[in-house]
C-alpha positions as CSV (number, residue, x, y, z in Angstrom):
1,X,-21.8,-9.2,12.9
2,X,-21.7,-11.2,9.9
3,X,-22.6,-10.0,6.5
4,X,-22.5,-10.9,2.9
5,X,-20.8,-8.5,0.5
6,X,-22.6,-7.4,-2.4
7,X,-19.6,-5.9,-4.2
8,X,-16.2,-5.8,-4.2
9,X,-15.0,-4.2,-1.1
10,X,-10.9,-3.3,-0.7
11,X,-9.7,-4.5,2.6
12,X,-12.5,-6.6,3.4
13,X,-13.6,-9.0,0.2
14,X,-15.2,-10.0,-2.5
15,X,-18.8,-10.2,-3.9
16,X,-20.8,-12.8,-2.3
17,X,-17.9,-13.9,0.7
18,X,-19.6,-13.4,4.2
19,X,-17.5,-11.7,6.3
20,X,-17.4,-10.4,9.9
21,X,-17.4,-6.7,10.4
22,X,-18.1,-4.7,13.5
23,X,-21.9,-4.2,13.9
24,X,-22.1,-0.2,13.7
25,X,-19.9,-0.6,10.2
26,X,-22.5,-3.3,9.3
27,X,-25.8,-1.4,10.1
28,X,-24.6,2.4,9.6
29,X,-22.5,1.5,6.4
30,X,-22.9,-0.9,4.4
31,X,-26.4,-2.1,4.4
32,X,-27.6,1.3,4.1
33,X,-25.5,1.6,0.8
34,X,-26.2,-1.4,-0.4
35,X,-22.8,-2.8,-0.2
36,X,-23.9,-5.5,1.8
37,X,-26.7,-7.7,3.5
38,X,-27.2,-9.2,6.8
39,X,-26.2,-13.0,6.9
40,X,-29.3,-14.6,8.0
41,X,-29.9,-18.5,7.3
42,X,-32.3,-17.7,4.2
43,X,-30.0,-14.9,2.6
44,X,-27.3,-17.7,3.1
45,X,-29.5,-20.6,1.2
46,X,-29.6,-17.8,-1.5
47,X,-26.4,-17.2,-1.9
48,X,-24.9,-20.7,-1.8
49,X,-27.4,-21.4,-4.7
50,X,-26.3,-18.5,-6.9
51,X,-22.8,-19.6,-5.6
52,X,-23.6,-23.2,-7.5
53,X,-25.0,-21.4,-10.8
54,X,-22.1,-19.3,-10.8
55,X,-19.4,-21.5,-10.2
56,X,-18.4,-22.7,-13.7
57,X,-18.2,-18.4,-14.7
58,X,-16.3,-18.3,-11.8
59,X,-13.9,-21.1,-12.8
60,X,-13.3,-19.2,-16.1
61,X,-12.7,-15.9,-14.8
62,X,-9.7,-17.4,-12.7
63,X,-8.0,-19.5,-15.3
64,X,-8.4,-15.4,-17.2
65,X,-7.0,-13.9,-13.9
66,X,-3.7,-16.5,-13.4
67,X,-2.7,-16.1,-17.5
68,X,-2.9,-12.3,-16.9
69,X,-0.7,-13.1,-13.7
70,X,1.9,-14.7,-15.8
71,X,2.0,-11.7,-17.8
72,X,2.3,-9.1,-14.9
73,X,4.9,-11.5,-12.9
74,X,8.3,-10.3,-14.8
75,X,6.8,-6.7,-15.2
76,X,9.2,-3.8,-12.4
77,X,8.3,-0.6,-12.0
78,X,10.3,3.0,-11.5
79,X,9.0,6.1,-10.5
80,X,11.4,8.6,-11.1
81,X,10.2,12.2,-8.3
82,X,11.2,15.1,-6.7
83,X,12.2,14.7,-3.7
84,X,14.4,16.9,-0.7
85,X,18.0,16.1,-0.2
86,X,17.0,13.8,2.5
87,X,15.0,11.6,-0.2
88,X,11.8,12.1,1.0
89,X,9.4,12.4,-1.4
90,X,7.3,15.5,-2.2
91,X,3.8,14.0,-1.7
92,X,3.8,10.6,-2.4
93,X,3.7,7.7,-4.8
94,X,-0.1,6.3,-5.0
95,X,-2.2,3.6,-6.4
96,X,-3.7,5.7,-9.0
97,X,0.5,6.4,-10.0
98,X,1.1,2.8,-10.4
99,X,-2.0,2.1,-12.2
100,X,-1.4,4.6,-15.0
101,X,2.5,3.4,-14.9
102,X,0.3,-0.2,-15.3
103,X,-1.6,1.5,-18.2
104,X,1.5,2.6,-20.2
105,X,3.0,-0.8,-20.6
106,X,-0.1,-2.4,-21.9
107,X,-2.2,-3.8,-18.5
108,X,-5.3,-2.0,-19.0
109,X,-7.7,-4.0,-17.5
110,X,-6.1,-3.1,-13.8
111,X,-7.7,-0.2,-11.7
112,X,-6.1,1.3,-8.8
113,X,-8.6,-0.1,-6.7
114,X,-7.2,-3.4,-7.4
115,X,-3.5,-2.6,-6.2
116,X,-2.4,-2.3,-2.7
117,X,0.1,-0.4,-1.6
118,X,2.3,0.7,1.1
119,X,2.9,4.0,2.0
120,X,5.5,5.4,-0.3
121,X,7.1,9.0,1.1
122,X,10.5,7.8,0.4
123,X,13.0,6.7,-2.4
124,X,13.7,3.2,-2.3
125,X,12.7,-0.2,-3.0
126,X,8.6,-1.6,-2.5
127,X,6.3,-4.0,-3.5
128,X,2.7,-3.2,-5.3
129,X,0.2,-6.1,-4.5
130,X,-2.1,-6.6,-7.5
131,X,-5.4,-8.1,-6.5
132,X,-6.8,-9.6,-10.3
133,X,-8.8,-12.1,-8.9
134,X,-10.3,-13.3,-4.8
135,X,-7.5,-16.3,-5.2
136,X,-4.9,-14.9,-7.7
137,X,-2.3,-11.8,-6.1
138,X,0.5,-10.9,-7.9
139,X,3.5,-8.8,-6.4
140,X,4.7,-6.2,-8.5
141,X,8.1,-4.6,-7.5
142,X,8.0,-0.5,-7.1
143,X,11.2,1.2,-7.3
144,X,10.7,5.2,-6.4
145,X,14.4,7.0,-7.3
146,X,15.0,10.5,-7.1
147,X,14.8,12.7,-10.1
148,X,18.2,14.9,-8.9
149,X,21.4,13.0,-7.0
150,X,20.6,12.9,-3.0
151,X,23.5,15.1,-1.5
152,X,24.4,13.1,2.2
153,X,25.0,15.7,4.7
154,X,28.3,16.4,4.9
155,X,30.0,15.0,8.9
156,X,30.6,18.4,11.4
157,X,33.6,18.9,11.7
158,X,34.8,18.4,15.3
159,X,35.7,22.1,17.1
160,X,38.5,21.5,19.8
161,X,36.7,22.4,23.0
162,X,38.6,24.5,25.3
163,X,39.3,23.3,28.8
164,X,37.5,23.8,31.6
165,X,39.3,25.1,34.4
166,X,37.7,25.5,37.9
167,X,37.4,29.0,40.0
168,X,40.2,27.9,42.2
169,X,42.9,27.0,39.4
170,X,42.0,30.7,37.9
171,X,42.2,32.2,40.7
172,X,45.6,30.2,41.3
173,X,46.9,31.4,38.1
174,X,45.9,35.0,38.3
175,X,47.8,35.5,41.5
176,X,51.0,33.7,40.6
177,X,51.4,36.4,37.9
C-alpha cells in the first residue's frame, strides 16, 4: 500500500516522501492518526505542487542541516556506567542518553528522535547515527566504558583426575595382597 507521510516518521521517512507500508499498518495506523494519507493520483498532484512551492525552503534547510553536520562530524562520545564484572551494562545506554550528552556540549537543536542507535547492553565501542536532515546523516562515535575496572575471571585451575581402573584390575590388585 503506498502512502504519503504527513510527518516525520523514524524508520520509515520524511514529511511528504510516499512510501510503501503494509496495508493493515496503512489503514489501522497511520491514516487513522493522521500520520499519513492514501497515495491516490490527485493526493499525488497535490503534493508534487506543494513539493515545487516548497522546494527553495527546502534547499535552505539542507545547506542549515550539512554546516550543522560539519560541526557534529569531529564531536565522540563516552558514557561512563555501571556495569557487572562481565561488562554488561545495567540497563542500557539510549537515545534520550546521547541526546542529553548531545545537549551538554552545545547541539541543542537535536532530539532523540533524530538519533538511531544500536542496542547498547555492553561496554565497548558504537556508532550513533544522527538524522538532521532526509539527505544529510552524520555518524557519531559512542564509546560506553565501565565506571569500576572489569575483573576477567580468573582460568580453573586444572585438578589431576585420578585414574580410572576397571573391576577386573581391582579385583586383580585386591587379591595379590
Amino acid at each position: 500500500m503506498k502512502i504519503i507521510l504527513k510527518e516525520d516518521m523514524p524508520n520509515l521517512g520524511f514529511k511528504g516522501e510516499i512510501v510503501d507500508v503494509k496495508p493493515g499498518y496503512g489503514r489501522n495506523f497511520l491514516i487513522p492518526q493522521g500520520k499519513a494519507i492514501i497515495a491516490s493520483e490527485s493526493a499525488i498532484k497535490i503534493l508534487q505542487e506543494n513539493q515545487r512551492q516548497q522546494a527553495r525552503k527546502m534547499q535552505a534547510e539542507l545547506d542549515k542541516a550539512r554546516k550543522y553536520a560539519e560541526k557534529i562530524e569531529g564531536t565522540k562520545l563516552t558514557f561512563e556506567v555501571k556495569t557487572s564484572n562481565a561488562g554488561r551494562i545495567y540497563g542500557s545506554v539510549n537515545s534520550s542518553m546521547v541526546a542529553d550528552k548531545l545537549e551538554e556540549l552545545g547541539f541543542a537543536e537535536i532530539n532523540r528522535k533524530m538519533l538511531v542507535l544500536p542496542n547498547i547492553k555492553e561496554v565497548g565501542e558504537y556508532a550513533a547515527k544522527v538524522r538532521l536532515h532526509k539527505d544529510v546523516t552524520v555518524e557519531v562515535p559512542v564509546t560506553v566504558v565501565s565506571d569500576e575496572p572489569i575483573v576477567k575471571a580468573a582460568p580453573v585451575e586444572q585438578v589431576p583426575v585420578a585414574e580410572e581402573t576397571s573391576v577386573e584390575e581391582a579385583t586383580e590388585e585386591t587379591t595379590e595382597e
